[in-house]
N, C-alpha and C positions, 0 to 999 in steps of 0.2 A: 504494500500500500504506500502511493506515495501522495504526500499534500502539497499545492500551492497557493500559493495567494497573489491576486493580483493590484499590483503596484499602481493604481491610479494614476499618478504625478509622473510616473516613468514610463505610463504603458505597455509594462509587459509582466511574466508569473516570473516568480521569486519564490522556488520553493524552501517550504513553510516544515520541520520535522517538528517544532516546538510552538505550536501556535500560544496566543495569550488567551488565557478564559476568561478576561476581566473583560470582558466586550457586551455589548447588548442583546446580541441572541443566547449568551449563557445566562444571565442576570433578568432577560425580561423575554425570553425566546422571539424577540423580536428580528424578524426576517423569516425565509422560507428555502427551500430547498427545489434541488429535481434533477430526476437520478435519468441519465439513460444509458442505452448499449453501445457498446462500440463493436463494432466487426473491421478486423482490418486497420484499426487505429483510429476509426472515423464515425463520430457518432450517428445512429440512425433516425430519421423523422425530424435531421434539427432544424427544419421551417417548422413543424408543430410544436416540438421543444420551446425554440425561441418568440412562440405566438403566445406561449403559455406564461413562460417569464417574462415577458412585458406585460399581460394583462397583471400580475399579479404585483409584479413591480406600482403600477400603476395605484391597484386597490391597497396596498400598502403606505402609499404615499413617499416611495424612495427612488432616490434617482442617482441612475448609473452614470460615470463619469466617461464612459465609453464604450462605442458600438459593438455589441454583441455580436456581432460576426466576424468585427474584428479579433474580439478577446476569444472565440473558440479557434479560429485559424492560427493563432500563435500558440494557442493550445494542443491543435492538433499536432503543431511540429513536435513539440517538447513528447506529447504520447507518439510518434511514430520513433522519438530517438530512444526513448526510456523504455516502450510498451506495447510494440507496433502490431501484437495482436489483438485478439477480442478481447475486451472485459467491461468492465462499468465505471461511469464517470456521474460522481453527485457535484454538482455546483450550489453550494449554497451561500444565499445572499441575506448580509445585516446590516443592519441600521448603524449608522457610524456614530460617534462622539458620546456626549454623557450624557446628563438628563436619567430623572428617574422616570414614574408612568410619560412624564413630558418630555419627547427626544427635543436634545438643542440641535440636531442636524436632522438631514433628511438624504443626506449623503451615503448608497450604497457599497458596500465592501464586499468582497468575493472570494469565496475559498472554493479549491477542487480539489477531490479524491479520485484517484486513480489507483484501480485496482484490476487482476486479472479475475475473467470469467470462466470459473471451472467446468461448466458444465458444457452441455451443447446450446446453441444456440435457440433456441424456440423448440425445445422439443415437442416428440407428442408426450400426451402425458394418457395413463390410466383412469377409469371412471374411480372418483375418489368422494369419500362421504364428505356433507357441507348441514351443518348444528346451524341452529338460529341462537342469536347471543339474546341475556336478559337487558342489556345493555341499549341507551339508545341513543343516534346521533341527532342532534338538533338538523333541522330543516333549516336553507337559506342558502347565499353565498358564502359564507365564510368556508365554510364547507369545501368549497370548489376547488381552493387553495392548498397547496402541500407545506403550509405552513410548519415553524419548525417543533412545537408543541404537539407531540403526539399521542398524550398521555390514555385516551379512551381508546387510541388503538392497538397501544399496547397490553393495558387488562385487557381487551377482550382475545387478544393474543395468549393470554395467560389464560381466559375462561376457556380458549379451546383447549390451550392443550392439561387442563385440568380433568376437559372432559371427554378426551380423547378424539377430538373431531381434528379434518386436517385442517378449514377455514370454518367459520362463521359469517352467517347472514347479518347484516345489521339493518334494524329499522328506524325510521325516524321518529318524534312525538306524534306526529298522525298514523300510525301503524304503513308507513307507506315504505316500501323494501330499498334500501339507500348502494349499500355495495356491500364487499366481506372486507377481513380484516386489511389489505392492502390492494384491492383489485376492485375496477370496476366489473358490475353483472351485467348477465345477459339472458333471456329468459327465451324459449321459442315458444309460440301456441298458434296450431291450426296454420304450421310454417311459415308464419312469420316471424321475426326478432324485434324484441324488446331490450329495452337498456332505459331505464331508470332515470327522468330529468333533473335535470341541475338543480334547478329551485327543491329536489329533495334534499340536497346537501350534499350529493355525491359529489366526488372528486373527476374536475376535469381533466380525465386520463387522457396519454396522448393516442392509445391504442382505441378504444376508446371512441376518438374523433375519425381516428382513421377509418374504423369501420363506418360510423355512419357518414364519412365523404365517400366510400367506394364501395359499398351495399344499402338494401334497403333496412334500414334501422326505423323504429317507431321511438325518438325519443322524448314523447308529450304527457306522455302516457303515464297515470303515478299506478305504481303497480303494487299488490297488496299480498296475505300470504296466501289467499285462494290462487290467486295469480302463480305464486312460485309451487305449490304444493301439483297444480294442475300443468305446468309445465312440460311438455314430452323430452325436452334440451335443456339443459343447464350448463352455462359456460364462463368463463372470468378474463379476464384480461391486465394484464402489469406490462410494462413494459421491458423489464426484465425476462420477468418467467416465461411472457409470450400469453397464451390461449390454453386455458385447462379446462374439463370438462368435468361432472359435477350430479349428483343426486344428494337428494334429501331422504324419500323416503323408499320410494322405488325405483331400481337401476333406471336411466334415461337412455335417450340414445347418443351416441355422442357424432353424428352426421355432417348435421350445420359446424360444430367448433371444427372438426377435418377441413372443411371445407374455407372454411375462412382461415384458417390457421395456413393455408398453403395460399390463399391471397395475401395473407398479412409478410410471409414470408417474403414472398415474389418484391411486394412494396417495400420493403425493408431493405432485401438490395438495391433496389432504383433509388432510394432515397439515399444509400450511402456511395453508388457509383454518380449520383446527381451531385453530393458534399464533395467527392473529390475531384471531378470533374471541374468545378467553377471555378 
């Protein structure tokens, strides 16, 4: 695992073994994060990526001292010379200066991890059981965000594996189905596909997006546990793990995630021969 941090004033990564904890995202978890893959050295979906960390930049109220496409391309050299295979890269962004609940800045900072990714790349995965947690996520935007507080999805992290489940459902204060513990759902009925809207609180995943840009997705839809329980597919999305498939109470089929999981693939290289390409 390696860390950098980038230099604002010098515009470029300065890697970072000993970062400082006295900063604002440790003190008031103010900023957010966002993890993707790399294949090749070159991260995948980062026009989705970097749609995602400006909107959230924005709803945060923080501002970067320089263009994001600049700061991943000088990035990408530093991972082709250190790391030039696949693995995972988390960028996360905090609020500079002091200030306690009140920041005096509004000035973005930047840290990234670079790490190698052990497994395969999007595997298939096996039909795997999925618990409904007791636990429940507020509905709204804030939601949307991979903010860096992640405290309810960690218990319910701990409620699965308490209660031997591989994920958990979560729902929101209207009983409306939100996502599991790090992935967004996806539900099929009467073949079509469901995914759960935003205003439920769900996280605007970038797999997620991709699928309802490049198949037909129902994302309006607040869906409920009649909804997941009658489901014939069950399927999830990260943009790590890729596309997993899924039952609650009776094995499902797992068809639709095949299927999309070998378009998600296909897009994954276009989007990473598009990154190196430009």
């Amino acid at each position: 695992m390696r860390w950098y941090h980038f230099n604002s004033d010098d515009k470029c990564w300065q890697e970072s073994p000993n970062l400082p904890v006295i900063n604002r995202a440790f003190l008031y978890g103010d900023g957010f994060f966002d993890t993707m893959l790399l294949i090749q050295g070159a991260p995948c979906f980062w026009d989705y990526h970097k749609a995602r960390i400006q909107t959230t930049l924005s709803y945060l109220s923080l501002e970067l001292q320089t263009d994001l496409d600049q700061m991943i391309r000088k990035l990408h050299r530093i991972i082709n010379f250190v790391q030039p295979g696949d693995g995972r890269l988390r960028l996360s962004f905090y609020r500079d200066g002091e200030g306690k609940y009140m920041p005096e800045s509004n000035r973005a900072e930047c840290v990234a991890i670079i790490e190698p990714h052990e497994t395969e790349v999007f595997p298939s995965s096996p039909l795997q059981k999925l618990g409904i947690s007791e636990l429940t996520l507020p509905s709204g935007e804030f939601g949307n965000h991979k903010t860096i507080g992640k405290h309810l999805q960690i218990k319910v992290a701990l409620e699965s594996q308490n209660e031997s489940f591989d994920d958990l459902v979560l729902f929101n204060e209207q009983s409306h189905v939100v996502e599991t513990i790090s992935s967004n759902i996806f539900l099929v009925k009467e073949g079509r596909v469901y995914t759960p809207p935003l205003r439920s609180g769900a996280l605007a995943g970038v797999v997620r997006q991709v699928l309802i840009d490049n198949i037909a997705v129902e994302c309006n839809e607040d869906l409920t546990s009649d909804d997941l329980y009658s489901a014939t597919e069950i399927f999830t999305t990260n943009s790590i793990m890729g596309i997993k498939s899924w039952y609650v109470r009776d094995e499902c089929e797992m068809t639709q995630a095949k299927r999309e999981l070998e378009t998600v693939r296909a897009l994954q290289l276009n989007s990473v021969r598009d990154f190196q390409g430009s």
